[in-house]
C-alpha positions, 0 to 999 in steps of 0.5 A: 576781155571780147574783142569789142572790149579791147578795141573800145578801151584802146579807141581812147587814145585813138581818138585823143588826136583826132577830130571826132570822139571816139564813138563817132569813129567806131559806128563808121568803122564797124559799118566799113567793116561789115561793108567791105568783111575784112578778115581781123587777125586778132585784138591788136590788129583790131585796134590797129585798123581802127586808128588808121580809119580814124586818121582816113577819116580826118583826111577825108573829111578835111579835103571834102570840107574845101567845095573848090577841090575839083575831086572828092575823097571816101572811105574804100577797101585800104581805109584801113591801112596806113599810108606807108602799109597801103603801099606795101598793100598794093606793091607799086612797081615798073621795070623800066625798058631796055634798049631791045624793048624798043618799039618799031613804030611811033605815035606821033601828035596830029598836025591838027589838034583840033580835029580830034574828037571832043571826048571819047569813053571806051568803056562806053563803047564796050572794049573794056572788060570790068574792073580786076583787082591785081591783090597782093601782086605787084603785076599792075603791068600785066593789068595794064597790058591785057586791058590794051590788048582786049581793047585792040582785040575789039578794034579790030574784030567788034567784040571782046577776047574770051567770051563763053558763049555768053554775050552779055560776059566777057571774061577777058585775057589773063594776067597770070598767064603774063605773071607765071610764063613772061620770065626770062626763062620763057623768052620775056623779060618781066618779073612776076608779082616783082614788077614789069613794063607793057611794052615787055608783055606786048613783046612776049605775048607775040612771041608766045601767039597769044594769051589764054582767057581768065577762064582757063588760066584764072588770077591768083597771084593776088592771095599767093603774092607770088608768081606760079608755074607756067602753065603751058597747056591751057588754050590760046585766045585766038587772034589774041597776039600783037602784031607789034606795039606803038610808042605814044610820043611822050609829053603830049596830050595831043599825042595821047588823045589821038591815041585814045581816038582809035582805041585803050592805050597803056600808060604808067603812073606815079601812084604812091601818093596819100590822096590816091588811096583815098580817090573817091570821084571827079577830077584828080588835080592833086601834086602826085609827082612824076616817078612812075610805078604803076602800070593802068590802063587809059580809056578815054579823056572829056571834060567835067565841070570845066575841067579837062581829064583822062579816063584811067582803069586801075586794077585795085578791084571795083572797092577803090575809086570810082567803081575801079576807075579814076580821072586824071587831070588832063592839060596840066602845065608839068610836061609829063602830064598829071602823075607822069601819064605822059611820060611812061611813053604810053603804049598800045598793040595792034592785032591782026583783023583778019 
């Protein structure tokens, strides 16, 4: 029997529970599959596939089906996977900081809220390198600190970190360098495809003065789902090493905005929930809790539709999300903010600019 076959026959029962025949499913699924190449290990996973997109599916078109949700969701590269195998997918996971992690200065709110800047969009103003996808790898953490540390990198010198005589590419700091050498053999803390904190890659890339680019020290612990050996030959990015990291004050959307105003800031998340697989445009208002395990990184806050939000890269790829980015409801009533993003503290470095 062809692998269509066995998937057609299995289809039945697929769509025995859902809302839709069966046939309705498979041309969205065979159209997802051709869009996003997924590798299809055999019959069984075939079918496997198939029953979670029809399950998304549903979901989807039952939340988009309600006009007064302030955000929408859509088919993207986990609609294949199941709630509970997305989140073995993605390896959520933080560290959480010791008492030597703590930081010398504080970001404090201003004593004038108002005289903060009604929105501000870094990607906009060129100190966000694009989307990357962490894969298999539990290192969002590292994610999360190369994009604080480019963003302070053009603060402070006017352009990105690892640029290749090409000024329309930026190719960016790297996170294996973190995965691989930010261990406690090499002086840090972090634990690989494992988890970590910003604030611990902050701490070592000063030590270490300095990262590599994404050139000379490229991502893998996506496919491998493991961290490498520490490669210490490759070139530092000069100027590319913290002076020290700030604290944001925690439970404060002033505190955070005023941040935001002068340039990315890291921040850590709850991210384990149904809807945030699923997150496709506007502004994110779902229940998400406030247990944090996914390091991204904030870029700016404004208001769409009446409705107040944050500005957050994720590190999922492009394929997830609104082009890789997601708004988070920004002023909501929990004092950790939406999905905690205010409670990790949030965290940003200084470099030197001279």
């Amino acid at each position: 029997m062809s692998l269509r076959s066995t998937v057609t026959a299995a289809a039945f029962a697929v769509a025995a529970a859902n809302i839709h025949d069966r046939g309705y499913y498979e041309a969205k699924f065979y159209e997802w599959l051709q869009n996003f190449e997924m590798k299809i290990e055999n019959g069984r996973h075939f079918v496997r596939m198939l029953e979670n997109f029809a399950n998304n599916d549903d979901i989807i078109e039952a939340h988009n089906a309600n006009k007064n949700n302030t955000f929408t969701l859509g088919h993207n590269k986990f609609s294949h996977l199941s709630l509970e195998e997305w989140r073995e997918y993605v390896k959520l996971g933080l560290s959480k900081p010791s008492e030597e992690e703590l930081p010398a200065h504080i970001h404090a709110a201003p004593a004038d809220p108002a005289s903060l800047p009604a929105s501000i969009d870094w990607t906009e103003l060129g100190a966000v390198t694009d989307v990357k996808d962490q894969g298999q790898c539990g290192s969002c953490w590292s994610f999360s600190a190369t994009g604080a540390l480019e963003g302070a990198y053009f603060v402070s010198r006017g352009k990105l970190p690892g640029n290749r005589n090409d000024e329309t590419k930026f190719i960016g700091l790297s996170e294996q360098h973190l995965v691989d050498c930010d261990t406690r053999r090499n002086g840090g803390s972090d634990l690989g495809c494992n988890g970590g904190l910003m604030d611990s890659a902050f701490t070592w890339a000063k030590k270490n003065g300095g990262l590599c680019d994404e050139h000379d020290y490229k991502y893998i612990s996506g496919t491998t789902k493991a961290a490498g050996t520490c490669n210490t030959a490759c070139a530092l990015v000069e100027k590319s090493a913290p002076l020290s990291y700030t604290d944001v004050q925690t439970n404060s959307d002033a505190a955070l905005m005023s941040a935001l105003a002068q340039q990315p800031v890291s921040v850590a998340i709850e991210a384990d929930q149904a809807a945030f697989q699923l997150y496709k445009s506007g502004v994110f208002t779902a229940a998400c809790g406030t247990n944090l395990d996914h390091g991204v990184l904030a870029v700016g806050y404004g208001t769409l539709n009446g409705v107040d939000y944050y500005k957050v890269k994720n590190s999922w790829g492009s394929g997830w999300g609104d082009n890789g980015y997601i708004l988070l409801a920004r002023g909501v009533s929990q004092k950790q903010g939406q999905c905690g993003i205010l409670s990790g503290p949030p965290s940003y470095p200084t470099i030197d600019s001279k």
